[in-house]
N, C-alpha and C positions, 0 to 999 in steps of 0.2 A: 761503954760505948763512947766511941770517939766524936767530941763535939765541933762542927761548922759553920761558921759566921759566915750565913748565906745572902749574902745583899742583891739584890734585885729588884729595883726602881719598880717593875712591871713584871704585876703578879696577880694570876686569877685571883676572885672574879673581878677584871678589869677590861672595861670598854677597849682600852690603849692597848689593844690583845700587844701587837712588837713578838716577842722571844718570851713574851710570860708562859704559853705553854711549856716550852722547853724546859724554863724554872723550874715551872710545878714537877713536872714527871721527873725529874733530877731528883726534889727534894724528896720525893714521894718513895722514890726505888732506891734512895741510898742509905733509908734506913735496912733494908737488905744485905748491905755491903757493911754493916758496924758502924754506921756514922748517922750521928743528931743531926738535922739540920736548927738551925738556930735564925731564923727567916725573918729578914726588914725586908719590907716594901713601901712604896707609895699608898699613903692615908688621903683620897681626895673625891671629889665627886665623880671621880671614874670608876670607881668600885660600885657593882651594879648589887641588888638587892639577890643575895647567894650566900650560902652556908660557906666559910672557910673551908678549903680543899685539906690544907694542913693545919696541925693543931700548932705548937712553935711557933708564931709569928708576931711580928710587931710592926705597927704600922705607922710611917711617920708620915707627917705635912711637912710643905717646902716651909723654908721660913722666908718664901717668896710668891705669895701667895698670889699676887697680883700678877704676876709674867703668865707670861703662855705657854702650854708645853712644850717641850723639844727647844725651849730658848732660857730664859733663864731659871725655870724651874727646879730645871736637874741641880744646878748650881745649888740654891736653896735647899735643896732635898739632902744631897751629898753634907752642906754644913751640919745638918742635924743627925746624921746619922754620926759624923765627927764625933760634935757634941754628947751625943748620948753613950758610945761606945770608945771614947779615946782613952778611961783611965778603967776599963775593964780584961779580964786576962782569961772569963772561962770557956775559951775554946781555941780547940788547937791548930786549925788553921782557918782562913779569909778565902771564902771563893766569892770574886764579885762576877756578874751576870752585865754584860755591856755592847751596844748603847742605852742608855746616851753614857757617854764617856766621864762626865764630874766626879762620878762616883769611886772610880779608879783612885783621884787623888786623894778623898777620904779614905781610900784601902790602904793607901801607902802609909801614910802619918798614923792610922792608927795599928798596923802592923811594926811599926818604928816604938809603939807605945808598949806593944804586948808583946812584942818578940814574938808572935805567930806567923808562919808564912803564909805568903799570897797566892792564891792565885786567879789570872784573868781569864774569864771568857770571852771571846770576841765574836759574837755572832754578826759584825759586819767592821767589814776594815776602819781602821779609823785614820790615818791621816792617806796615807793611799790614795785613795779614792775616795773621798766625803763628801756625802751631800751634794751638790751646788743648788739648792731650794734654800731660800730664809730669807731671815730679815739680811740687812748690811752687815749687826752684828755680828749673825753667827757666820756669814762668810770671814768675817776676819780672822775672828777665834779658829775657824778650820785650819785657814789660810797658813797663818802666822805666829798663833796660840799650841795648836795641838800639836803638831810636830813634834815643838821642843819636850812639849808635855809628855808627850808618847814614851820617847826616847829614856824623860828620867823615869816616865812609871815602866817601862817593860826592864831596865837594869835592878828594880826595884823588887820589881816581881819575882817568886822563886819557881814560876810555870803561868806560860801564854798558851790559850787553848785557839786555836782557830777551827772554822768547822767547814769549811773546803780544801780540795788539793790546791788549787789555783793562792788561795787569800796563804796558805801555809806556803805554797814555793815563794811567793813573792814578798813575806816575811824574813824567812831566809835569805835572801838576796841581801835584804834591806839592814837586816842585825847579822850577818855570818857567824861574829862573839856569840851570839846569845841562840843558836842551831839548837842546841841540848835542851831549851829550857821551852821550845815550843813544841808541842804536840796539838792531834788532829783528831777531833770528834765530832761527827759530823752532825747535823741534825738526823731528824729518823718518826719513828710512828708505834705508837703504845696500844702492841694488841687487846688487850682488855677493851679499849675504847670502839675493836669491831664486835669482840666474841660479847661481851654483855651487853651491847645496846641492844642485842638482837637484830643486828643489821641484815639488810633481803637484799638481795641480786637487783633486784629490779626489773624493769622492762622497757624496751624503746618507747618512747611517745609514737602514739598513731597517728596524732592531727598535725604532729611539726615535730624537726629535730631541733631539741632543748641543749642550748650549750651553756653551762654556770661555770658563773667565775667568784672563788669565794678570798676577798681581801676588800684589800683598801685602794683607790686611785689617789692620785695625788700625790702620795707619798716616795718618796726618793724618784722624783720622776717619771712614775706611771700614770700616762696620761693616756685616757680611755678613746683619744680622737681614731684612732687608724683602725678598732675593731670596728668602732660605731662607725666610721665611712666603709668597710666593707660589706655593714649589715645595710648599709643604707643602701648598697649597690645592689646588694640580692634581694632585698626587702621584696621584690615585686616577682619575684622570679623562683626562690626557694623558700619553701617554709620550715621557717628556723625562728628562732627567740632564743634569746640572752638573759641569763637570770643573775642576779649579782645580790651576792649577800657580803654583808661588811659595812658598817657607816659608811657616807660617802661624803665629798666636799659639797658645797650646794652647789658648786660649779658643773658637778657631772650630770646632776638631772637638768641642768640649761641647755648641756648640748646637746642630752637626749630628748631635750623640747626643740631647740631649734632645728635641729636636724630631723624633727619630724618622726620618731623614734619610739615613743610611749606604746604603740602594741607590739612592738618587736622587741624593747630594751626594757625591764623589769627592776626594778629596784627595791628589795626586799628588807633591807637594815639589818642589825646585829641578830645573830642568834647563839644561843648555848653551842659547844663545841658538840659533843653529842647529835646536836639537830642538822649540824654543818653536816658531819659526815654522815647519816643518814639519807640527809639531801642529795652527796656525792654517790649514793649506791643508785638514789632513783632515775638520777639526768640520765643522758643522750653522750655529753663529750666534753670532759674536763680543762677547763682551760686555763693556761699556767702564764703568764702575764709579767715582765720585767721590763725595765728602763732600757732603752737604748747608749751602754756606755759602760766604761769601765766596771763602774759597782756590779754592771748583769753580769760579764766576764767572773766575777768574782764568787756575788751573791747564789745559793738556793734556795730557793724559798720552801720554809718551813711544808707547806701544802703539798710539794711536790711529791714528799716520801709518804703522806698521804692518799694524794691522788695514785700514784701506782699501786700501796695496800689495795686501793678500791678495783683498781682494776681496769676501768673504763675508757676508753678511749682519749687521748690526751690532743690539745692541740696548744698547743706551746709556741708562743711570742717572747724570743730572748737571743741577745746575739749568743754568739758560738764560746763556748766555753762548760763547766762543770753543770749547770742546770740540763743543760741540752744533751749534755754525755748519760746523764744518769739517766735521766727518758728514754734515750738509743736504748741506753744498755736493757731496762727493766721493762717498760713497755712494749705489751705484745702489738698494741693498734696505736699508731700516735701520726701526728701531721708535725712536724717541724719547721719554725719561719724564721732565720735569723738575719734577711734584709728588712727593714722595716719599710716594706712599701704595701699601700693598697691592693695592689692588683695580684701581690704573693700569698696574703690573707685570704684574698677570694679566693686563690688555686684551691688552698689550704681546704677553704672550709667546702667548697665545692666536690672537693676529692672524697672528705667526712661524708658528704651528703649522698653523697653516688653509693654508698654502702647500708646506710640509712634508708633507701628507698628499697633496698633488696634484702634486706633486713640481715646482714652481714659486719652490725657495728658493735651488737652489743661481744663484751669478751671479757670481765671480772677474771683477769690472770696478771700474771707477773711471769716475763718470760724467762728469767733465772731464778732458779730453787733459793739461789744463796742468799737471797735478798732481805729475808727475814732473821739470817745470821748477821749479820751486817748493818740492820739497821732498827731492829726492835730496841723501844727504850729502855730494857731490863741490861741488854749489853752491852749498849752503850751508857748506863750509868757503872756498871761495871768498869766500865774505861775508865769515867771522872774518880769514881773509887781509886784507881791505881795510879789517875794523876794525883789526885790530893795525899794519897800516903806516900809518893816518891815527894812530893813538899814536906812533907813533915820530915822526913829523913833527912833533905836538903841543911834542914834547917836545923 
């Protein structure tokens, strides 16, 4: 069996959920396809108290221990993985898992060291479109650091995975030389995860229609003001409630205080993935939630290929682009908003509602058959299988 040096900053069981699902199901189904994984991830107080998913793993601390994540931690983290793995040779190729990006240039120097090839996944652009949230620092590094960086890791690289059409055409654009060495795998949803939980269909709430939104605010720009002033608008007029699971900033329960919010705006904190999608069978109307800007154009959110497994009714906040195509296409019931204004939110959910009273919402379907060829994680690790052995051949 052919062995992979699977690096992945963010990997269950961790709080910093990010692309660690994707990790795990990766490493999980590519022992199927003939390949070890050989799995570093982040050792920190983010790892919640849970049995290892995969047996192969090693867990490293930044040797920055004092930074904060998402700023110079990653940096620290990336050194030690250098450090532990730079004068080693058993495994045949490097797939790093990214953001955060530091970890890239640990893949490079130690691919330089073993003569094994690379390759990246980029589960969100990286100089493109980054961030604009952080300290001054990491605006710099975006700014004027990663570019360059990018440029020498992807010539470096022997396969750049992107996991949109959009974030892959505008790759291409940017490297034309380097067409051959990019491929598309998109994110996606791991039936096991419906057929063994025992997941039910559910049923409409009687006393209110229940909308859950399951992530994080705050991050890359999703800022929870424009849903919370829609519900604030209906609050007196439809009965509805917002249920949110995901850590949050403590900035969102202040606006859900100031705005007067606490029996309509619910805040439930982390749950087991399991429990998430569960949760997602019992709601009323799934809601899929992005930034206003380039990154949404780009980004899908991992949830998305979940929320349509589930079936449910979507109501989707993202400008126009790949998130919003694939809801068109799969969703048999969905609301779509890609003005970010108030008063489109309320059509939105007013329209939900109008169906919701006649009892016309619930629908657990996916309106094309193929969806499950296309996006189950067994075939798409299938995919990463046949990107990692065209690198080895490269190489």
């Amino acid at each position: 069996m052919r062995k992979v040096l699977f690096i992945a900053y963010q990997f269950p069981p961790c709080k910093e959920v990010g692309g660690s699902i994707r990790s795990e199901k990766f490493a999980n189904f590519l022992k199927r396809f003939g390949w070890h994984p050989l799995i570093v991830a982040l050792d920190s107080e983010c790892i919640v108290n849970h049995a290892e998913s995969v047996s192969s793993i090693t867990r490293l601390k930044t040797l920055l221990p004092f930074s904060k994540p998402y700023e110079l931690a990653p940096y620290g983290w990336a050194m030690n993985v250098w450090k532990k793995y730079r004068e080693r040779k058993d495994f045949d190729v490097i797939y790093i898992s990214c953001p955060p990006f530091p970890q890239i240039i640990a893949g490079v120097f130690i691919k330089k060291k073993s003569g094994a090839p690379l390759v990246l996944d980029l589960r969100d652009a990286w100089s493109l479109d980054p961030y604009k949230e952080g300290s001054r620092f990491k605006k710099i590094v975006y700014k004027y650091v990663f570019p360059r960086v990018e440029r020498w890791a992807f010539f470096n690289a022997d396969k750049i995975i992107m996991n949109t059409p959009s974030m892959l055409s505008a790759y291409k654009k940017l490297y034309p030389m380097l067409s051959s060495r990019l491929a598309l795998i998109p994110n996606g949803y791991d039936e096991s995860d419906f057929v063994e939980r025992g997941c039910t269909k559910g049923v409409p709430k009687e006393e209110y229609m229940e909308l859950l939104y399951c992530g994080r605010f705050g991050v890359g720009g999703r800022d929870p003001k424009l849903i919370l002033e829609a519900i604030k608008l209906l609050k007196n007029t439809l009965k509805i409630k917002l249920i949110i699971y995901g850590e949050q900033p403590l900035g969102v329960l202040e606006k859900i205080k100031l705005m007067g919010l606490e029996s309509k705006v619910t805040l439930k904190g982390q749950l087991e993935h399991s429990e998430v999608i569960k949760r997602m069978f019992e709601t009323d109307v799934l809601l899929a939630y992005q930034e206003n800007s380039n990154e949404g154009l780009q980004a899908v959110s991992g949830k998305t290929y979940e929320y349509l497994r589930v079936g449910k009714p979507i109501l989707s906040i993202a400008p126009t682009g790949d998130n919003q195509n694939l809801i068109k296409q799969y969703a048999a019931r969905y609301e779509i908003v890609t003005e970010y204004e108030v008063n489109v939110v309320v059509s939105a959910i007013k329209s939900l509602y109008a169906d919701w009273l006649h009892g016309n919402l619930l629908s657990n379907k996916v309106k094309n058959l193929d969806y499950s060829d296309k996006y189950e994680r067994k075939e798409l690790t299938k995919q990463l299988s046949k990107v990692l052995t065209e690198a080895v051949g490269i190489a």
